[in-house]
C-alpha positions as CSV (number, residue, x, y, z in Angstrom):
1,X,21.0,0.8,12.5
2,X,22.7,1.3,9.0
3,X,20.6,2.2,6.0
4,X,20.2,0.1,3.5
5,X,21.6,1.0,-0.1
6,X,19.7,1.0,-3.0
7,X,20.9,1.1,-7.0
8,X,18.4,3.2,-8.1
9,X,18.7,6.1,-6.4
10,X,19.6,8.5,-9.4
11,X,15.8,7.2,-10.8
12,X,14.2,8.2,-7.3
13,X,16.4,11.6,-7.5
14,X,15.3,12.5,-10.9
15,X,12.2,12.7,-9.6
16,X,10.2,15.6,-7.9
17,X,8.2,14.2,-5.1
18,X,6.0,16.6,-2.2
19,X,3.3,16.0,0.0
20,X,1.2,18.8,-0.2
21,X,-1.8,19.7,1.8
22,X,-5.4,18.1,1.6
23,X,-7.9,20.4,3.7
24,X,-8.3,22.9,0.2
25,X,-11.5,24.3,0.7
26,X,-11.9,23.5,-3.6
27,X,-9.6,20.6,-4.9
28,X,-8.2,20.7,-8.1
29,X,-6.9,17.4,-9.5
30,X,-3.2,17.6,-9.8
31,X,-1.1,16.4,-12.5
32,X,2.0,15.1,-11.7
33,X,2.6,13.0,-8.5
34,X,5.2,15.1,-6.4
35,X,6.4,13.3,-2.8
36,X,8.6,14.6,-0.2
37,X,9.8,12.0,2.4
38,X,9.0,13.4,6.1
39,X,11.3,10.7,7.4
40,X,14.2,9.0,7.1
41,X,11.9,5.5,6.7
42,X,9.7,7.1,4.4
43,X,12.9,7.8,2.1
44,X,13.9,4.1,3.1
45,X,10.4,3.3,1.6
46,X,10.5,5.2,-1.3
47,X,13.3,3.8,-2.4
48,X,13.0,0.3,-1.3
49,X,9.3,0.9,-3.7
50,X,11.3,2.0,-6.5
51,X,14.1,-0.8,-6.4
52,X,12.6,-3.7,-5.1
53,X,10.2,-5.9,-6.8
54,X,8.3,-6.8,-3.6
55,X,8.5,-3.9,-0.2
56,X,7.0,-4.3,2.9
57,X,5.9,-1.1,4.7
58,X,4.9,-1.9,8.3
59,X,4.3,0.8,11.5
60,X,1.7,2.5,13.4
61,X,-1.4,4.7,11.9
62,X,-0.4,7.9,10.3
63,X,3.1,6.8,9.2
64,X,2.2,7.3,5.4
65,X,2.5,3.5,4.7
66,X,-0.9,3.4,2.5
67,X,-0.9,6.9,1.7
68,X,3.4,6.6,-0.2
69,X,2.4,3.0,-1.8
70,X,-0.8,4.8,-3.3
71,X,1.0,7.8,-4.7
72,X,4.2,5.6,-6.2
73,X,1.4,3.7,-8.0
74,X,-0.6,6.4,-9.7
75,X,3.1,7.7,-10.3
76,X,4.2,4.4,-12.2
77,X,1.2,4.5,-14.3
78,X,1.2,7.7,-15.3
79,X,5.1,7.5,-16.0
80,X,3.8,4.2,-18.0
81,X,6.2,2.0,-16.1
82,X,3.2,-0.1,-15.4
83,X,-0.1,-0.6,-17.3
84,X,-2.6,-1.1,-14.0
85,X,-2.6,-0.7,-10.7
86,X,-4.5,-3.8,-8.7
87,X,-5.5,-2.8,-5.1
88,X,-6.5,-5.4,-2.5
89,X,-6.8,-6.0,1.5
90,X,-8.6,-8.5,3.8
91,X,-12.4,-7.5,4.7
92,X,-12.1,-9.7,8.2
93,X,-15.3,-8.3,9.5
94,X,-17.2,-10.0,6.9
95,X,-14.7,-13.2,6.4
96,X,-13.9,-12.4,2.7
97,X,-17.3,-13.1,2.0
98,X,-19.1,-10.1,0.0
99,X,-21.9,-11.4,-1.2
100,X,-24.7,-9.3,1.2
101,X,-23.4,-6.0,-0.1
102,X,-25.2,-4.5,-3.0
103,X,-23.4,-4.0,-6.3
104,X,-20.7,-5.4,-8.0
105,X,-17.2,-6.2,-6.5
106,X,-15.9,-2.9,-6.1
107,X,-18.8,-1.3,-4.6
108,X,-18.9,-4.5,-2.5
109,X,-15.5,-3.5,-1.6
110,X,-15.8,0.0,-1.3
111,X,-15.9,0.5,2.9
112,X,-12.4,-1.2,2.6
113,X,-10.8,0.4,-0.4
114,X,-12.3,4.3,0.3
115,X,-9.2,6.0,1.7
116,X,-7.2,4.7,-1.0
117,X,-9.5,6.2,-3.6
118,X,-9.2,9.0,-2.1
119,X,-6.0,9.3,-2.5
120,X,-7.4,8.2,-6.3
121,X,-9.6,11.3,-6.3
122,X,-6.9,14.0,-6.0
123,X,-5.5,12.9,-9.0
124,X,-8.1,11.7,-11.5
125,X,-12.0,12.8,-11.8
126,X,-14.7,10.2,-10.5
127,X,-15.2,9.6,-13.8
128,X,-11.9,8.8,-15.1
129,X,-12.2,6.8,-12.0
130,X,-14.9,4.7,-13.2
131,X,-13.7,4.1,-16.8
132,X,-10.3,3.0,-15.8
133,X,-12.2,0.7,-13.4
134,X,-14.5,-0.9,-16.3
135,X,-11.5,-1.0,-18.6
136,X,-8.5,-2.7,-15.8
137,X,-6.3,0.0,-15.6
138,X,-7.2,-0.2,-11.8
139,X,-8.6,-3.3,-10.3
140,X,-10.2,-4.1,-7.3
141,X,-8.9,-7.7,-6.1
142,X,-10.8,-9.2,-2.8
143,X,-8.0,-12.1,-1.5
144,X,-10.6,-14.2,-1.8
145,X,-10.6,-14.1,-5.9
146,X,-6.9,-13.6,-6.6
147,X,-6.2,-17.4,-6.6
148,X,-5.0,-18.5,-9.4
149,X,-4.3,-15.6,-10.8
150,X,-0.6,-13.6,-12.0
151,X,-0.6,-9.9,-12.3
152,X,2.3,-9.0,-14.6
153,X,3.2,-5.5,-15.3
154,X,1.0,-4.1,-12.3
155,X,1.9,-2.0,-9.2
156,X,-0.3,-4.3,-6.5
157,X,-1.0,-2.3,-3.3
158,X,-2.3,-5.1,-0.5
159,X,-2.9,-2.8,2.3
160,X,-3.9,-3.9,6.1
161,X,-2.0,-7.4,5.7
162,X,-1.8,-7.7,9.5
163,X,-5.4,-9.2,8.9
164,X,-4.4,-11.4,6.2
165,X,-3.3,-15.6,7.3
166,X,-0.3,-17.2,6.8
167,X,-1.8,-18.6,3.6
168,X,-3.6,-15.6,2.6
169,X,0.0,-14.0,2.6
170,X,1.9,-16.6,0.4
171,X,-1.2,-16.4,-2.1
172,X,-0.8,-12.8,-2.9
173,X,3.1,-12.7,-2.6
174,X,3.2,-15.6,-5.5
175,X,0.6,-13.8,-7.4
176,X,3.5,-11.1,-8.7
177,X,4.7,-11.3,-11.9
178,X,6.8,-10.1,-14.9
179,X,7.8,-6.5,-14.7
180,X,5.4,-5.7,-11.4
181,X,6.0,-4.0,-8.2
182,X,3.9,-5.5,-5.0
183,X,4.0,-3.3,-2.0
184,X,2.7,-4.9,1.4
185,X,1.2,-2.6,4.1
186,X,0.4,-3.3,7.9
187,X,0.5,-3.1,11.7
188,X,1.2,-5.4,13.8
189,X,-0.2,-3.7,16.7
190,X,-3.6,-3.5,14.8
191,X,-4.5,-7.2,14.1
192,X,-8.3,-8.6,13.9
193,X,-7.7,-11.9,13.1
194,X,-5.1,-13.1,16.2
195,X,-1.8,-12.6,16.4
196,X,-0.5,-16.0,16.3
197,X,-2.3,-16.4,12.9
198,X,-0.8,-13.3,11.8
199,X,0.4,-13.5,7.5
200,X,2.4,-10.7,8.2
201,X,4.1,-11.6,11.3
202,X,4.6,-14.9,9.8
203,X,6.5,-13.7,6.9
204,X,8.4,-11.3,8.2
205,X,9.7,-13.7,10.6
206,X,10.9,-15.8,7.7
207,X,12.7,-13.5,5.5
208,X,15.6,-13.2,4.3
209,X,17.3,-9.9,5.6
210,X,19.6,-9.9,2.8
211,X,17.1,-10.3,-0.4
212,X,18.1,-7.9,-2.8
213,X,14.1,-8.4,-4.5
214,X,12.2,-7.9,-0.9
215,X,12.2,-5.3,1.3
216,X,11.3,-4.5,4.7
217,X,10.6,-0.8,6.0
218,X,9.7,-0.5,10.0
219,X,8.0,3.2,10.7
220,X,7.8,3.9,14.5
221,X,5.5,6.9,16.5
222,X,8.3,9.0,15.4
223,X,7.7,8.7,11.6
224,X,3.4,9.5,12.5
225,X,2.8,12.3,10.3
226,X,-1.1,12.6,10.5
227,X,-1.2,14.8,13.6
228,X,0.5,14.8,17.1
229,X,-1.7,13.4,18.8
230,X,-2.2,10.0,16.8
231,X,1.4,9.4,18.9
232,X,0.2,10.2,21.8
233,X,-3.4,8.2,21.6
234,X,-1.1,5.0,20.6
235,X,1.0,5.9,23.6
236,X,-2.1,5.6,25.5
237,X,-3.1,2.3,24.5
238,X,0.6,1.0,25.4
239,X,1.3,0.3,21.6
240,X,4.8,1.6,22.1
């Protein structure tokens, strides 16, 4: 399968990016976000992130889907080529309804949102955390407030969109606008909601291979960087 091309690629080169360990026995909150693709579709995904205005990253577990949309974020906004960074995903078990859960929105979201904040966490303290919270710079978005709403000059993750409808999926995709970056996250093989009501499937079906503003980046077992044996667990549940 060729590669696609992209016409920023001198922008993504300029740039210095390394995953580097987490397991530190004392973390230290690092400065400047530095990535290294481990795969060819990781590089296909960073730079599908950096020239398209809408990418979809979709694989198994462990494929850095969540973990690359997260870091490119925090990257944009401390480059100040965005001036927030809106995160949001489908909380199926409770039918987008947060209500029961104590606190306000974010701590209502919070069992859903965690390992992106902790992603969060390695670059900013808890309480940087919480101001840019309370002031927008970051924003916790539950699909079942962002109707109605545009986010212009934001870097949207939506992660877990295998869980989001058909509907639920044009919502957010039209909610992008001037000068923002949406990135889409999912597995197909790890749906909650049913298959044949699947956002994700749905719109990926429809596409348009040829868009030069939307992307589409497929990760497979052999693009699972989390350990060895997330391939081989998925192999045993006859996912591939």
């Amino acid at each position: 399968m060729s590669r696609r091309k992209f016409k920023n690629s001198k922008k993504y080169n300029s740039k210095i990016i390394q995953f580097e360990e987490r397991n530190t026995p004392k973390r230290s909150r690092k400065k400047r976000v530095e990535i290294i693709p481990r795969s060819l579709a990781q590089e296909e995904y960073i730079f599908s992130i950096t020239d398209c205005a809408v990418t979809f990253g979709i694989g198994p577990a462990g494929t850095g889907k969540t973990l690359i949309a997260t870091l490119m974020a925090i990257q944009s906004l401390k480059d100040g080529e965005t001036e927030r960074i809106v995160v949001t995903r489908p909380a199926v078990s409770v039918d987008e309804q947060h209500g029961f859960l104590p606190g306000d929105i974010t701590a209502k979201m919070a069992p859903w949102t965690r390992p992106i904040f902790d992603v969060f966490e390695e670059y900013y303290h808890p309480k940087q955390i919480k101001q840019m919270l309370e002031d927008g710079t970051i924003e916790i978005a539950p699909l079942a407030y962002m109707r109605g709403r545009t986010f212009h000059n934001s870097f949207i993750v939506a992660d877990e969109m295998q869980n989001a409808t058909p509907n639920q999926m044009k919502m957010v995709l039209t909610r992008i606008g001037q000068g923002s970056k949406m990135v889409i996250t999912g597995d197909l093989n790890q749906h909650d909601r049913g298959f044949e009501e699947n956002g994700l499937k749905d719109f990926t079906k429809r596409i348009d291979k040829n868009s030069e503003n939307i992307s589409v980046v497929k990760f497979t077992k052999n693009d699972i960087e989390r350990s060895p044996v997330v391939a081989e667990i998925l192999d045993t549940y006859g996912e591939f």
